[in-house]
C-alpha angles and dihedrals in degrees: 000000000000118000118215116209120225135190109270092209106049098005102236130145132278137214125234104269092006114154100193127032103258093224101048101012089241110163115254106223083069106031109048129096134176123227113184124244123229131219111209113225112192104233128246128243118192113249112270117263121254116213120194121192110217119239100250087062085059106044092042074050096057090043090054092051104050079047095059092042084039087055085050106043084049098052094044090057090053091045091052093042092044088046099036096036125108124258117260105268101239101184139002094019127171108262088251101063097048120118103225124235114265084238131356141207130206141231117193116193111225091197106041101025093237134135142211130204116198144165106279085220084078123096128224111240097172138344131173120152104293099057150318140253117218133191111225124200088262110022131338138285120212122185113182134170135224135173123257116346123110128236112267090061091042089059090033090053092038089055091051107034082069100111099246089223085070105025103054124176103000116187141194105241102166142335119240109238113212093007104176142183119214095315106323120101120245140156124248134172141200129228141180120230143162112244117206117204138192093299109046098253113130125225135201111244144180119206132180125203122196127171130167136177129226115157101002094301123121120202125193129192111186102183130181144200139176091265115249113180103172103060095028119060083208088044081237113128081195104042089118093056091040092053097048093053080057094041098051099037119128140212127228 
């Protein structure tokens, strides 16, 4: 670093060697005075860092990802099916809409040709050629057959023929629209009733009666349940198996 003498008195510039100042004539030997001079040098940055992922980052990166649309997507097609889809058809249900029974046994009615599916956790309480009486897991299902009739006097003699020392306060609930048997139209109802045991002790029941009449052949089915008002729109626990026997029945 070079240093460049100037005059201590005004300040200005010497020359190199030079005795007096060349502007006031100060002496040299007692004015000067050196003040360094500085080279600028730009400074230096090291070169920026380049980082590279490896491609098994990326690619661990891209499988995350579609998971993560894959979960979504997923989630957004229950939500729409749960919240879109049909209520469970609890009684009088379209055959093609009926949950078939795990295993099934069969009555076949000598007399009238028909015949009756049912659950083979049932049990047979009585059978002859007109019809049959089973014992459900809750209550209890009867088809029978008779000749000739149709079906609203078949419902409206099933419903008061019912001993009223046993039967006490029955009472209309609903009718079934589009009660069927097999598949022949017919028309069915659902009423409320005491039923008195053995002992005496009277129970609140629901009971459904259908009929229908194809060649000449009148079937009835009379079914009953505990009722049960508040889980079951007909206040029947077995509507669904109810409604597959009817569904499933089949003419001679």
């Amino acid at each position: 670093m070079a240093s460049q003498l100037f005059c201590g008195r005004c300040g200005a510039p010497l020359a190199p060697g030079a005795t007096f100042c060349g502007r006031c004539g100060t002496r040299v030997a007692t004015a000067a005075v050196a003040q360094p001079v500085y080279r600028y040098a730009p400074p230096t940055y090291p070169a920026a860092r380049q980082y590279k992922l490896a491609p098994a980052m990326i690619a661990g990166g891209l499988v995350l990802i579609l998971i993560v649309v894959a979960v979504i997507v997923g989630g957004i097609a229950a939500a729409q099916f749960a919240g879109g889809g049909h209520a469970p058809c609890t009684a009088n249900c379209s055959p093609k809409f009926v949950t078939p029974l795990a295993e099934e046994a069969s009555f076949r009615s000598s007399a009238y040709k028909f015949q009756v599916n049912y659950s083979s956790a049932w049990t047979v309480r009585t059978q002859d050629a007109k019809g049959i009486t089973l014992g459900t897991r809750l209550g209890s299902v009867e088809v029978a057959g008779l000749s000739g009739g149709n079906p609203d006097q078949a419902v409206a003699s099933a419903v008061s023929a019912l001993p009223s020392s046993k039967w006490q306060d029955v009472t209309l609930v609903m009718n079934l629209k589009g009660a069927h048997l097999g598949e022949q139209d017919g028309v069915g109802a659902v009423y409320a009733a005491n039923l008195v045991g053995s002992s005496q002790t009277a129970t609140k029941v629901r009971f459904a009666v259908i009929a229908a009449t194809k060649g000449g052949v009148t079937v009835v089915v009379f079914a009953v349940d505990p009722a049960d008002p508040k889980n079951s729109p007909s206040g029947l626990p077995e509507a669904q198996d109810f409604d597959y026997v009817c569904t499933e029945f089949t003419w001679g």
